[in-house]
C-alpha positions in Angstrom: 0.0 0.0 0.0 1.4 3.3 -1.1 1.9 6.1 1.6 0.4 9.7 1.6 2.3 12.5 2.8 1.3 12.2 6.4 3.8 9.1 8.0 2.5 5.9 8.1 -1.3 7.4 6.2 -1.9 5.2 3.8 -2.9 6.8 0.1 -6.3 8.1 0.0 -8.3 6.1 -3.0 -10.7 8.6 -4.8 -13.0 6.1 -5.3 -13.3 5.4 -1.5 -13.5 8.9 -0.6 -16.6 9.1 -3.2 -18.0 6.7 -2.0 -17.9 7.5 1.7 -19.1 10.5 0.9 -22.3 9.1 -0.9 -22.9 6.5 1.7 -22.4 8.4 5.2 -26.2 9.3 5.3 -27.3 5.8 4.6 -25.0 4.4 7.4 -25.9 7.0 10.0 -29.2 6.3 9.0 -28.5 2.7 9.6 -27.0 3.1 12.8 -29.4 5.3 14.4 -32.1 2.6 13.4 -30.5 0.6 16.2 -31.0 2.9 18.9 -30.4 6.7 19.4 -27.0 7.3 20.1 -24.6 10.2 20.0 -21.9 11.7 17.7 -18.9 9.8 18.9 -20.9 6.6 19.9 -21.9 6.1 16.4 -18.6 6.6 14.6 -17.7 4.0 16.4 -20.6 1.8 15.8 -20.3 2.8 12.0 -16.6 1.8 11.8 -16.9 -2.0 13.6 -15.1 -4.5 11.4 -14.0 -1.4 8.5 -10.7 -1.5 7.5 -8.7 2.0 8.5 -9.5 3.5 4.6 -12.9 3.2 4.5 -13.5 4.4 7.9 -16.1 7.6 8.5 -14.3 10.0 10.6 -16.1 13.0 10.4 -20.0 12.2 9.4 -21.1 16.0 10.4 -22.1 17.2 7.3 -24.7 13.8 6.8 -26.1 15.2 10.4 -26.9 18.6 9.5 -28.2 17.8 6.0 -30.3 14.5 7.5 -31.6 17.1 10.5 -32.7 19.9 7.9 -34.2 17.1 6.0 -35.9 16.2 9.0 -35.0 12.3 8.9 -33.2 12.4 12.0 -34.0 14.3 15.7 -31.1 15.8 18.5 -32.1 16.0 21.7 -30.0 16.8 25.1 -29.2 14.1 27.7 -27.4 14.8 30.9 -24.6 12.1 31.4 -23.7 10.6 34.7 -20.7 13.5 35.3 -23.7 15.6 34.8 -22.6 16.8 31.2 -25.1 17.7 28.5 -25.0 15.2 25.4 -26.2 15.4 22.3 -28.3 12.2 21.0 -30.0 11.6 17.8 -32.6 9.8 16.6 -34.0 8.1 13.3 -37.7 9.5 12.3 -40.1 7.7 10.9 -39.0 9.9 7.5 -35.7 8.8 8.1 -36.8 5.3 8.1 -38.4 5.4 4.9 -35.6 7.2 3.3 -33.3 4.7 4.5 -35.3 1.9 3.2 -34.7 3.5 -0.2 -31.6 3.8 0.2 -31.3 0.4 1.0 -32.8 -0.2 -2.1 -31.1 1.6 -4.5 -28.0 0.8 -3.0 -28.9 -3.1 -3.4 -29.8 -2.7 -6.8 -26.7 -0.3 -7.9 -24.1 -3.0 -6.6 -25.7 -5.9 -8.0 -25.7 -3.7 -11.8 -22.2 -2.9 -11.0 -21.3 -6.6 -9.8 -23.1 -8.0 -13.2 -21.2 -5.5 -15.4 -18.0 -6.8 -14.3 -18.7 -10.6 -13.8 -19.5 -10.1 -17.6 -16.5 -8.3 -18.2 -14.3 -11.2 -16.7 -15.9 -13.5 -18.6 -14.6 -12.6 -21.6 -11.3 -12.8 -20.0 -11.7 -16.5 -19.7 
């Protein structure tokens, strides 16, 4: 794996970077669908089992647009040290746009994954 200019970064893919950008709503989304749960609680959740490249770091942008949108709530909890938290929380809107983005995202990958099945089997 090639290095970036930061030591011991590895090279950002363009691809990936695309594609984390176009998926970060659907996996807050996805997330929140679990339970509410704040900022840092769900990066974490959203990052289980992801390799370091393809991890969502900073998902803030997805919040604000999802909140405007109105497909996700915030709402303050105090925390045991008595500290105000911010949770969110799927909406029923959010629900229903997450099921279609389950579905388009199902139906994307398995055009892409056809397209180049096909392609390797010309190869052979």
């Amino acid at each position: 794996m090639k290095k970036s200019g930061k030591k011991g970064a590895p090279e950002k893919s363009a691809l990936i970077e695309n594609l984390k950008k176009g998926m970060t709503e659907m996996l807050v989304l996805n997330a929140l669908d679990i339970r509410p749960m704040y900022i840092y609680e769900l990066i974490q959740e959203v990052n289980v089992d992801v390799p370091e490249k393809c991890r969502i770091a900073y998902p803030y942008a997805a919040f604000y647009r999802l909140i405007e949108a109105k497909c996700i709530t915030e709402s303050g909890k105090k925390t045991a040290d008595d500290r105000l938290r911010t949770y969110y929380k799927i909406t029923e809107k959010g629900r229903k746009r997450l099921k279609t983005m389950k579905e388009d995202y199902e139906l994307y990958v398995n055009s892409v994954n056809s397209v180049l099945k096909r392609a390797e089997s010309f190869k052979a």
